[in-house]
C-alpha positions as CSV (number, residue, x, y, z in Angstrom):
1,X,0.3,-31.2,7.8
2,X,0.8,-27.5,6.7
3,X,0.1,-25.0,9.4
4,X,-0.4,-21.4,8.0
5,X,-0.9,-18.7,10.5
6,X,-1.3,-15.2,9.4
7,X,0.2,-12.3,11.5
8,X,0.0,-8.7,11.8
9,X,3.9,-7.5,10.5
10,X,6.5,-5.8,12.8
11,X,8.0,-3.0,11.8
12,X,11.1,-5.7,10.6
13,X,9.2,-7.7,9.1
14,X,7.7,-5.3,6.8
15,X,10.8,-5.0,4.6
16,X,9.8,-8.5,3.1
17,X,7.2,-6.9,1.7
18,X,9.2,-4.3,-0.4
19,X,11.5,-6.9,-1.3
20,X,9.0,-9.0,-2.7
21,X,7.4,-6.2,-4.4
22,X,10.5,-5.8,-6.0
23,X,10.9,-9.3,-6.9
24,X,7.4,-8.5,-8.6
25,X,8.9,-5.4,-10.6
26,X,6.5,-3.2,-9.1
27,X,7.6,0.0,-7.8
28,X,6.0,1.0,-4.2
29,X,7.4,4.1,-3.2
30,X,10.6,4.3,-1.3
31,X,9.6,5.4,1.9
32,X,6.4,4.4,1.9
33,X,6.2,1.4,4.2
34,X,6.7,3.8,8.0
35,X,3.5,6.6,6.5
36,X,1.4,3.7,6.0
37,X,2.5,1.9,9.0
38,X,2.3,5.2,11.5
39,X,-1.4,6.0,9.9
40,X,-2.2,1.8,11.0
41,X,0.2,-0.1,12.5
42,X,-2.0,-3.3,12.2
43,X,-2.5,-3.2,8.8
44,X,0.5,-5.6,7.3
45,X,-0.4,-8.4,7.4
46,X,1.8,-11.9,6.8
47,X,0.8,-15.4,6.1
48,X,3.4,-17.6,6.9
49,X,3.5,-21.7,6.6
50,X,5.3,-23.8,9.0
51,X,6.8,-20.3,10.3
52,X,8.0,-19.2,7.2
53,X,6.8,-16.0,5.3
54,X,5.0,-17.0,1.9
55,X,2.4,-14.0,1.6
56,X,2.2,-10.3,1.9
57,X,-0.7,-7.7,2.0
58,X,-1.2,-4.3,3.0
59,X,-5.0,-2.9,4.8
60,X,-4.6,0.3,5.6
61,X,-6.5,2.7,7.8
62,X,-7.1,6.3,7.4
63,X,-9.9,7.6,9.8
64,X,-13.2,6.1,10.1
65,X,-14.3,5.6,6.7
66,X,-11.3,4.9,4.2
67,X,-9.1,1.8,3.7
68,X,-6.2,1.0,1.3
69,X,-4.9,-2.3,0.3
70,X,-1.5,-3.2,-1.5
71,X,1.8,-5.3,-1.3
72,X,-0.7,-8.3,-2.0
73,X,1.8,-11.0,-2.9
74,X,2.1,-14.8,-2.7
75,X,5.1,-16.0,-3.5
76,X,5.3,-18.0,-6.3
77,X,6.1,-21.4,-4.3
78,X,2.5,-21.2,-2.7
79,X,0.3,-19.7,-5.7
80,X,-2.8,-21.0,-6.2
81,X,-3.2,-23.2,-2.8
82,X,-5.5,-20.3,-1.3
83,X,-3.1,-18.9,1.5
84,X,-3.3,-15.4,-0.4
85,X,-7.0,-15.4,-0.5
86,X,-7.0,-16.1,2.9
87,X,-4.5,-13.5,3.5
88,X,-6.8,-10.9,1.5
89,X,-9.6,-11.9,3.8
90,X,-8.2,-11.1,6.8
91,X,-7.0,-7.9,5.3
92,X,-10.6,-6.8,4.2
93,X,-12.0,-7.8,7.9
94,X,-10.0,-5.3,9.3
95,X,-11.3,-3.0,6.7
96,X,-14.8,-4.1,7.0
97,X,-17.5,-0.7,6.9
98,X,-14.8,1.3,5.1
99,X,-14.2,2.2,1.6
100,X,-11.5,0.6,0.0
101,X,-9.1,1.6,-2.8
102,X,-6.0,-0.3,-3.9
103,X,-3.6,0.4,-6.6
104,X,-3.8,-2.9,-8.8
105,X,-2.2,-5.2,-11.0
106,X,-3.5,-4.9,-14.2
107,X,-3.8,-8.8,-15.0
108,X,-6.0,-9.2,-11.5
109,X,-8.7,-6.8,-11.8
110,X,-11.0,-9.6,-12.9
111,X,-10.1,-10.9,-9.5
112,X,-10.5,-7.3,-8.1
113,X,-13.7,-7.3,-9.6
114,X,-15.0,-10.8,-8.2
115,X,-14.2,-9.3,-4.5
116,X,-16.6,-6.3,-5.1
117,X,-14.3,-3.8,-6.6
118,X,-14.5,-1.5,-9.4
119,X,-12.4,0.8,-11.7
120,X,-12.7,4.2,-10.9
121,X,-9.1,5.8,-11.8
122,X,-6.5,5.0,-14.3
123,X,-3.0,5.5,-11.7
124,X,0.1,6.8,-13.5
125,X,3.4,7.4,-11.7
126,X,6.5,9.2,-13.1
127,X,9.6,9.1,-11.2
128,X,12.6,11.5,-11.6
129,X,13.6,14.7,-11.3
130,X,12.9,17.4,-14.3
131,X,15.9,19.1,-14.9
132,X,17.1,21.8,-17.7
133,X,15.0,22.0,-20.5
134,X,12.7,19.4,-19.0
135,X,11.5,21.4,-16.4
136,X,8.1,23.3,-17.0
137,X,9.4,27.0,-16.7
138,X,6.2,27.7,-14.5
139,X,7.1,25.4,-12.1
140,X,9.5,25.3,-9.4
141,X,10.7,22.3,-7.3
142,X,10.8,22.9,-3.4
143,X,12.4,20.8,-0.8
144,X,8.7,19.4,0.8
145,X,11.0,20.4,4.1
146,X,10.5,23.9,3.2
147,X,7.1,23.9,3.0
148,X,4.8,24.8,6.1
149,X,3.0,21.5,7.2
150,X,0.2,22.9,7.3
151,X,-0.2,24.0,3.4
152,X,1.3,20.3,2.9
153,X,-1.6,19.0,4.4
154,X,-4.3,21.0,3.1
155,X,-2.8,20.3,-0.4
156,X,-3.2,16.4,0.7
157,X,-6.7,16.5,1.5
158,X,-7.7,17.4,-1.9
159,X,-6.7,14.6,-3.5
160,X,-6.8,11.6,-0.4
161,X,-10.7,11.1,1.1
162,X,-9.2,10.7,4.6
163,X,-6.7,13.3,7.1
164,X,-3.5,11.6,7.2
165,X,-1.3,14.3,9.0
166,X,0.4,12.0,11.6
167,X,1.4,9.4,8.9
168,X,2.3,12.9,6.4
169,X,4.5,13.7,9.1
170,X,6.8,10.4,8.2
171,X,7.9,11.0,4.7
């Protein structure tokens, strides 16, 4: 019989989840996996049968009241025989009495919205660097480096519902 035993992931064990993020096409951010892993380093979370990984998910948190999920992945092997859901489950008990946001796949928000979610934000991401006449002429690109942490931070908390300085401190 199939044992399946889900585990928070090390720090090694993590890149499994960019790879197969990859292998999805989707595009996490490059260095995102030791922010979100500084801010809760028990919120990766793998699902492995017989000892061997078959399913990824992020649940991340930020203070008392805010949660983030991603890198939700079965592989395709082990679709559709619930170890994911169960995966998800354990992700959201650790989230439990928080509010939750998650960046997600287009084709599952029915699914997204069968576990209690709703749309609130339409998520673009550009990546490159504007150079020449691409560049807005009333903008100027800074190394981040540069930049006092301080103005870094306050300029985060605008836009992110939970302080995040120790896992800002990463990138």
């Amino acid at each position: 019989m199939a044992k399946f035993e889900i585990t928070t992931a090390s720090v090694g064990e993590m890149s499994k989840f960019r790879e197969w993020a990859n292998d999805e096409q989707w595009n996490p951010g490059q260095s995102d996996m030791l922010p979100f892993h500084t801010a809760d380093p028990k919120g990766f979370f793998l699902g492995k049968l017989n000892g061997e990984p078959v399913a990824s998910v992020s649940g991340v948190r930020y203070g008392a009241d805010f949660g983030f999920l991603g890198f939700y992945i079965a592989r395709p092997s082990v679709r559709g025989q619930g170890y994911g859901i169960q995966l998800w489950r354990a992700a959201m008990e650790h989230l439990a009495g928080r509010n939750v946001g998650l960046d997600g796949v287009v084709e599952q928000q029915e699914n997204y919205r069968k576990s209690g979610f709703r749309r609130a934000w339409n998520h673009l991401r550009y990546e490159g660097v504007p150079s020449g006449e691409q560049a807005p002429s009333d903008i100027t690109l800074v190394d981040g480096r540069s930049v006092p942490f301080g103005q870094l931070a306050a300029y985060d908390r605008r836009f992110f519902p939970a302080e995040r300085d120790a896992s800002s401190r990463c990138g």
